[in-house]
Biopython code that builds the backbone (N, CA, C, O; Angstrom):
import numpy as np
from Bio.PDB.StructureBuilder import StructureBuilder

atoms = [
    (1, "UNK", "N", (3.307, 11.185, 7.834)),
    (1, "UNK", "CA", (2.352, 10.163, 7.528)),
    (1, "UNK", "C", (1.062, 10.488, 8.248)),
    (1, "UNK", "O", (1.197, 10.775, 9.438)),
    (2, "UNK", "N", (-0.157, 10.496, 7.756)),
    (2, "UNK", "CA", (-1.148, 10.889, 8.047)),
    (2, "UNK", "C", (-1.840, 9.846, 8.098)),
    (2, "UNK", "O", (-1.410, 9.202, 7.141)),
    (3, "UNK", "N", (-3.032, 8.938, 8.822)),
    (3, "UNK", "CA", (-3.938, 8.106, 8.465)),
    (3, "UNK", "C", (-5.481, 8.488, 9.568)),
    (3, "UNK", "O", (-5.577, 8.799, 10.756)),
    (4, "UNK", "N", (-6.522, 8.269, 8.448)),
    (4, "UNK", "CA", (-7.974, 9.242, 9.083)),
    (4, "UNK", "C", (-8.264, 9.984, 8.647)),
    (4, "UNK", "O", (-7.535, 10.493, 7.796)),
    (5, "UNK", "N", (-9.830, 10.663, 9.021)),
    (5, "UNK", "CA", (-10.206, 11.956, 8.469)),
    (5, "UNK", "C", (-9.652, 13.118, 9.619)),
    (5, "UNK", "O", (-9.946, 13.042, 10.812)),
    (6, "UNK", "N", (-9.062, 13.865, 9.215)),
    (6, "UNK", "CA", (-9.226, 15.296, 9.995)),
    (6, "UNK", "C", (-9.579, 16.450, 9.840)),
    (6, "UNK", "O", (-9.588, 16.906, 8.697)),
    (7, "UNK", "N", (-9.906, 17.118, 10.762)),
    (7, "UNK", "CA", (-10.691, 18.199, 10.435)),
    (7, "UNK", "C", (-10.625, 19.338, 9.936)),
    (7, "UNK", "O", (-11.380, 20.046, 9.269)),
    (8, "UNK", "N", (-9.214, 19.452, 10.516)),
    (8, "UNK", "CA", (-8.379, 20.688, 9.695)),
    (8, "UNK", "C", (-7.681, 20.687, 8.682)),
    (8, "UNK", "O", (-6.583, 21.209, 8.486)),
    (9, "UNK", "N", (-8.605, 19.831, 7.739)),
    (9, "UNK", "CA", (-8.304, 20.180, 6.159)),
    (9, "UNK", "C", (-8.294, 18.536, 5.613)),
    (9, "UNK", "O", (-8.985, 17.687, 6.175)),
    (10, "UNK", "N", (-7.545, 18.271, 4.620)),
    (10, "UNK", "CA", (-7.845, 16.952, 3.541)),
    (10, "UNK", "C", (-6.351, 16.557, 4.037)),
    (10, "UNK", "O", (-5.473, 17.250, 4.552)),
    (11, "UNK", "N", (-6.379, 15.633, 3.803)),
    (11, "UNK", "CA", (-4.889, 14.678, 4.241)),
    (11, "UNK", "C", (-3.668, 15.688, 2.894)),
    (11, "UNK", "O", (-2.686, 16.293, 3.325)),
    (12, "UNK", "N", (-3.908, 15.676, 1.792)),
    (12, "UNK", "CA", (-3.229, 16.512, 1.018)),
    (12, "UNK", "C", (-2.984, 18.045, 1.648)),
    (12, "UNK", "O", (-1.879, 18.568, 1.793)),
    (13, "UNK", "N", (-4.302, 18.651, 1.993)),
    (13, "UNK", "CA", (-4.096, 20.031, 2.815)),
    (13, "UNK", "C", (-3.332, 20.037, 4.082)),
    (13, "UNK", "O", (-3.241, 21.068, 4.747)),
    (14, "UNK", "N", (-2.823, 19.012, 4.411)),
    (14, "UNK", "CA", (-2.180, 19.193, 5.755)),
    (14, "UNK", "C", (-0.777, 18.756, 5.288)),
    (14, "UNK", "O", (0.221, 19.452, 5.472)),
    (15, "UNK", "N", (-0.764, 17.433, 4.607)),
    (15, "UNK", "CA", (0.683, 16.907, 4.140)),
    (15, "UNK", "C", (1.277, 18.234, 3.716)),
    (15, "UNK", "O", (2.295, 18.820, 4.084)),
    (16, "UNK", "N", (0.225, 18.568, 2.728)),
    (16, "UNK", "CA", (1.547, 20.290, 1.709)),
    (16, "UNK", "C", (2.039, 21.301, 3.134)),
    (16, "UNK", "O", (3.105, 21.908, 3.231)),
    (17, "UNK", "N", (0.949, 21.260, 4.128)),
    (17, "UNK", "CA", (1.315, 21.884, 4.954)),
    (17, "UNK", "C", (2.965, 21.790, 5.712)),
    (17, "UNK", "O", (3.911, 22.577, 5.673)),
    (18, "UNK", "N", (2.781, 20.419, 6.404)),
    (18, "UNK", "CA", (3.672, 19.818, 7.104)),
    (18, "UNK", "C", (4.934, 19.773, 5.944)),
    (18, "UNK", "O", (6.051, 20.134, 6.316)),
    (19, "UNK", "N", (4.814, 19.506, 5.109)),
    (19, "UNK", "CA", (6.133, 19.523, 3.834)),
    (19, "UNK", "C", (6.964, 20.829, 3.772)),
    (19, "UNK", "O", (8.171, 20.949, 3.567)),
    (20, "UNK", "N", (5.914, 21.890, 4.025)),
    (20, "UNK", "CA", (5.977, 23.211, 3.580)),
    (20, "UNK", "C", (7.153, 23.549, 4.751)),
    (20, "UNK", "O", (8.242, 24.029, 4.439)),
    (21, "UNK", "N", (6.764, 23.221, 6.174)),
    (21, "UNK", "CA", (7.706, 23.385, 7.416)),
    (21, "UNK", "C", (8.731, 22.376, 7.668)),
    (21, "UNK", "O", (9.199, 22.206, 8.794)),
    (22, "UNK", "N", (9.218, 21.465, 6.280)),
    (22, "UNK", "CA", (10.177, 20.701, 6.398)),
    (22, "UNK", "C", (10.004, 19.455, 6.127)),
    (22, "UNK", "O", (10.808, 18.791, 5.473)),
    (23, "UNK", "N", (8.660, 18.914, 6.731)),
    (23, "UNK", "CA", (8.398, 17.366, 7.002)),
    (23, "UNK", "C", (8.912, 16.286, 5.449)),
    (23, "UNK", "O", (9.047, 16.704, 4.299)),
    (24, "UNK", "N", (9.050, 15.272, 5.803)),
    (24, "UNK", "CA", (9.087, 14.681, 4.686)),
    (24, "UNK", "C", (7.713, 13.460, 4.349)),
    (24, "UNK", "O", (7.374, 12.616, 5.179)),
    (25, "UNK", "N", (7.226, 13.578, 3.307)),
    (25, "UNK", "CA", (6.063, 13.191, 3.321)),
    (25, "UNK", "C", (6.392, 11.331, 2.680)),
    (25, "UNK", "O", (7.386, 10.886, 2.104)),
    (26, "UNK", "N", (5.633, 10.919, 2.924)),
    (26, "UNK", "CA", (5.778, 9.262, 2.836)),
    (26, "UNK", "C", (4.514, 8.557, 2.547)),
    (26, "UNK", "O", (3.517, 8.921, 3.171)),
    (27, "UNK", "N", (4.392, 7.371, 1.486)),
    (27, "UNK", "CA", (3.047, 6.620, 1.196)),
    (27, "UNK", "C", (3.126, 5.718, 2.066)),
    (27, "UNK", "O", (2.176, 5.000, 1.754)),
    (28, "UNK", "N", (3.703, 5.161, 3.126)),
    (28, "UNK", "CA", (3.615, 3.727, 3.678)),
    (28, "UNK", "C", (4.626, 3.892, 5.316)),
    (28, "UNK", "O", (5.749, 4.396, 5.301)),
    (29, "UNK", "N", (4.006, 3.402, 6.537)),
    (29, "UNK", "CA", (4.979, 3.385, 7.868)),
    (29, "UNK", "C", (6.220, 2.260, 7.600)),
    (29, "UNK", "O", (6.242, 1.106, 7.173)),
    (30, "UNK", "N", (6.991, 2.987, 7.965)),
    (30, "UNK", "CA", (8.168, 2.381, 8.137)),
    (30, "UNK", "C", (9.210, 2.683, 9.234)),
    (30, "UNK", "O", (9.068, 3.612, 10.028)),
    (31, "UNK", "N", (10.353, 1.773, 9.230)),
    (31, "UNK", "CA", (10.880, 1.756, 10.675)),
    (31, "UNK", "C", (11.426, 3.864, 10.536)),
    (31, "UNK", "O", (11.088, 4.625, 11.442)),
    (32, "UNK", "N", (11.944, 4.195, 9.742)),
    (32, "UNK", "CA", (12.499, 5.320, 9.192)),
    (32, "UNK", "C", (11.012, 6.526, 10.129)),
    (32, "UNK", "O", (11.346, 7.511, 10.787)),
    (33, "UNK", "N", (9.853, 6.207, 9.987)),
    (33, "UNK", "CA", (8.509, 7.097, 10.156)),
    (33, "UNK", "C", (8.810, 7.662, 11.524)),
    (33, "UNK", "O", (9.054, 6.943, 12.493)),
    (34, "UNK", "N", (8.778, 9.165, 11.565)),
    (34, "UNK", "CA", (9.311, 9.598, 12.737)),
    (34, "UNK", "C", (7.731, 9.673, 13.533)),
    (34, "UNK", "O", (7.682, 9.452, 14.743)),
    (35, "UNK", "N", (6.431, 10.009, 12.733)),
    (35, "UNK", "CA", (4.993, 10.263, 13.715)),
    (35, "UNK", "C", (3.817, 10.022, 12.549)),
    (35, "UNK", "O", (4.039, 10.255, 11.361)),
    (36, "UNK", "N", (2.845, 9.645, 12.929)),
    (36, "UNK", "CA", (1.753, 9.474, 12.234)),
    (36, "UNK", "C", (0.754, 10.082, 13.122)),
    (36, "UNK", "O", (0.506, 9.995, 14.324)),
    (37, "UNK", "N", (0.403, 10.545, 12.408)),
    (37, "UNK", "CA", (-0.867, 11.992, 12.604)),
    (37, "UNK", "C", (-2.328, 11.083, 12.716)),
    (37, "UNK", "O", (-2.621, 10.273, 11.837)),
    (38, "UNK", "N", (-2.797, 11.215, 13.359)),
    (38, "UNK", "CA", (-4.080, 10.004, 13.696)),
    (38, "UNK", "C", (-5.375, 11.049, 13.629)),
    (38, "UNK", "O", (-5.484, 12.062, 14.321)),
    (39, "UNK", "N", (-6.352, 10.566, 12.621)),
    (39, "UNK", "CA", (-7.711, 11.188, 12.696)),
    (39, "UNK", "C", (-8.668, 10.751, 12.598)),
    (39, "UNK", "O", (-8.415, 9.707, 11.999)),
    (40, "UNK", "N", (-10.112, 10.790, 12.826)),
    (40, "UNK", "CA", (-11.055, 9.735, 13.134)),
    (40, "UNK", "C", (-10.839, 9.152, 12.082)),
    (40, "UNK", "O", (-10.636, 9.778, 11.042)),
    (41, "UNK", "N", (-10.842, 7.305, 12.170)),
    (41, "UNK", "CA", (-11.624, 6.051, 11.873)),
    (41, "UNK", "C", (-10.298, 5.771, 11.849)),
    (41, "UNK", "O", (-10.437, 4.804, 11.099)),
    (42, "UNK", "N", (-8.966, 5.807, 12.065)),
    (42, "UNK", "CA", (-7.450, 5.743, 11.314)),
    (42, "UNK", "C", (-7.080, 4.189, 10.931)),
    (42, "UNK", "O", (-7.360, 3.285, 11.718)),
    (43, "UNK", "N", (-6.503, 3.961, 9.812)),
    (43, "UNK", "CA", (-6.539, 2.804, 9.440)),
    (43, "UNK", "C", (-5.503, 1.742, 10.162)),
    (43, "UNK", "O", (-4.297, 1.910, 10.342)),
    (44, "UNK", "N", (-6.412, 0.454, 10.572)),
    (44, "UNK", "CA", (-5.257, -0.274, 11.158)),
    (44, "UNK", "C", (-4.340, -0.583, 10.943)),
    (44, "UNK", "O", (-3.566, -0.403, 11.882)),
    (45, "UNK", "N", (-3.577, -1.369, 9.423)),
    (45, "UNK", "CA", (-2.708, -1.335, 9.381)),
    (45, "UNK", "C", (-1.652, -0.386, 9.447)),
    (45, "UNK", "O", (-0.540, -0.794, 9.783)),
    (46, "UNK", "N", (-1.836, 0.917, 9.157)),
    (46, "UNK", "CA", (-0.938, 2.042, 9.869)),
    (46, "UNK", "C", (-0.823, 1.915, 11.195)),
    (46, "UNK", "O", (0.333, 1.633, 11.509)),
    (47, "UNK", "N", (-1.240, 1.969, 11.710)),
    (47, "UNK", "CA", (-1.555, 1.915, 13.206)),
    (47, "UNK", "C", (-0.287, 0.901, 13.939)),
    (47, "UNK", "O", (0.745, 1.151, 14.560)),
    (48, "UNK", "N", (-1.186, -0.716, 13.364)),
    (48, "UNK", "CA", (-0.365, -1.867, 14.194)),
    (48, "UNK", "C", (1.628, -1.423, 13.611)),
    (48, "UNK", "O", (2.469, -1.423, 14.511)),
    (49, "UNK", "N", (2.016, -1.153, 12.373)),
    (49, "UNK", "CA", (2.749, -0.983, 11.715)),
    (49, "UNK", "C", (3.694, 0.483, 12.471)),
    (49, "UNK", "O", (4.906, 0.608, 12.642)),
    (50, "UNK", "N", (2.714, 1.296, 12.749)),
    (50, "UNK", "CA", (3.408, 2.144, 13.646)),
    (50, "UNK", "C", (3.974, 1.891, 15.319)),
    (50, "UNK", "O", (5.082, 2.137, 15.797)),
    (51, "UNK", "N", (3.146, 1.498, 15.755)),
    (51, "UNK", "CA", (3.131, 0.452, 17.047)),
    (51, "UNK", "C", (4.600, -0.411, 17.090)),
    (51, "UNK", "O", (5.317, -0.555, 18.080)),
    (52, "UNK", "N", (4.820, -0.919, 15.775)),
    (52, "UNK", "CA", (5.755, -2.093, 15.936)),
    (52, "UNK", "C", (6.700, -1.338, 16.162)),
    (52, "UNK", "O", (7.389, -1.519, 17.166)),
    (53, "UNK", "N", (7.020, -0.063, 15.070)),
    (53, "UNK", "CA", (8.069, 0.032, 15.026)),
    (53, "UNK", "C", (8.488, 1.424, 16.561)),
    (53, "UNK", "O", (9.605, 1.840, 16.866)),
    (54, "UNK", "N", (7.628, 1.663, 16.969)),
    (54, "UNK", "CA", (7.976, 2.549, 17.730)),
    (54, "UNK", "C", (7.531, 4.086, 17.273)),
    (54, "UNK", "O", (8.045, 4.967, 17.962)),
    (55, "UNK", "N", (6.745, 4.482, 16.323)),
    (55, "UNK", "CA", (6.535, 5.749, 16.039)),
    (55, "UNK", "C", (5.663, 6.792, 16.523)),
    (55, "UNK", "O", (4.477, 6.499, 16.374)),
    (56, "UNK", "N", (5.862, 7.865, 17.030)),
    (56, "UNK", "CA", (4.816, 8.698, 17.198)),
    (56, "UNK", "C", (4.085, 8.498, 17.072)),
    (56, "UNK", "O", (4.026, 7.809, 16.053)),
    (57, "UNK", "N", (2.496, 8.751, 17.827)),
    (57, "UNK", "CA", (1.454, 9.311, 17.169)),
    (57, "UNK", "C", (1.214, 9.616, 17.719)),
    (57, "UNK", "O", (1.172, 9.201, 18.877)),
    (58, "UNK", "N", (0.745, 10.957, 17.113)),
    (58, "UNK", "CA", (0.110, 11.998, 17.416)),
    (58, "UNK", "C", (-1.767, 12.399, 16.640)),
    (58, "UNK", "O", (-2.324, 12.034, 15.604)),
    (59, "UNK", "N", (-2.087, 13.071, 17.515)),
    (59, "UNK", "CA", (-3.514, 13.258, 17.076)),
    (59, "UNK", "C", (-3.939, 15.086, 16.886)),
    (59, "UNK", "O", (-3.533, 16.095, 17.462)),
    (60, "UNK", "N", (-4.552, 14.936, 16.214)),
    (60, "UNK", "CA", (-5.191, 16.958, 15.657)),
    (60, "UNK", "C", (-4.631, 17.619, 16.920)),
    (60, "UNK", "O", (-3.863, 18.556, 16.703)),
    (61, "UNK", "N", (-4.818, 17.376, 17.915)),
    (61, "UNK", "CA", (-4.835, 18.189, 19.426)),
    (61, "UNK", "C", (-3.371, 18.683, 19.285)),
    (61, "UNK", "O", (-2.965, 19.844, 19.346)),
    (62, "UNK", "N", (-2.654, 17.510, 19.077)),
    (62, "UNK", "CA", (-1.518, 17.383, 19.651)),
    (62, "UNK", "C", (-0.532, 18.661, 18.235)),
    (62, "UNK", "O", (0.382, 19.465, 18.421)),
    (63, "UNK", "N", (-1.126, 18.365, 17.233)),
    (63, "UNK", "CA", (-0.087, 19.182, 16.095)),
    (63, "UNK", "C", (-0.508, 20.428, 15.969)),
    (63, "UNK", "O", (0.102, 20.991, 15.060)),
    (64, "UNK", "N", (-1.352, 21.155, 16.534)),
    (64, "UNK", "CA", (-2.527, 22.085, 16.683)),
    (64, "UNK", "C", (-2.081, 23.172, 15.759)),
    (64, "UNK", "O", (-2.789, 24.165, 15.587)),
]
sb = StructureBuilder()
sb.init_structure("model")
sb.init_model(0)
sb.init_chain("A")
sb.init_seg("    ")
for serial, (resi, resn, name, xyz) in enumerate(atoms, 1):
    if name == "N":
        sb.init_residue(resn, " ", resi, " ")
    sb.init_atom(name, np.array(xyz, "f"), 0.0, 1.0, " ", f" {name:<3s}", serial, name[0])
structure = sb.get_structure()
């Protein structure tokens, strides 16, 4: 799950990425969401929704 702009590429250019090495890609956080990838402006409701449930996040730095 991705939410924000990042720099290293389009939310599609990174999802195919992350898919490509296994990930499973998802439209919406849920308790199931193992990390959400955070890039500038990231939308709140992802955010608070990730928060609740306990999920990763991680930011560009961090997935490098």
């Amino acid at each position: 799950m991705i939410t924000g702009t990042l720099e290293m590429g389009t939310r599609d250019e990174v999802a195919a990425k992350l898919v490509a090495l296994g990930a499973k890609e998802q439209s919406s956080v849920g308790k199931d969401t193992t990390w959400l990838i955070i890039g500038e402006s990231p939308g709140a409701s992802k955010l608070t929704k990730a928060q609740r449930y306990g999920t990763k996040l991680v930011d560009e730095a961090e997935l490098g």
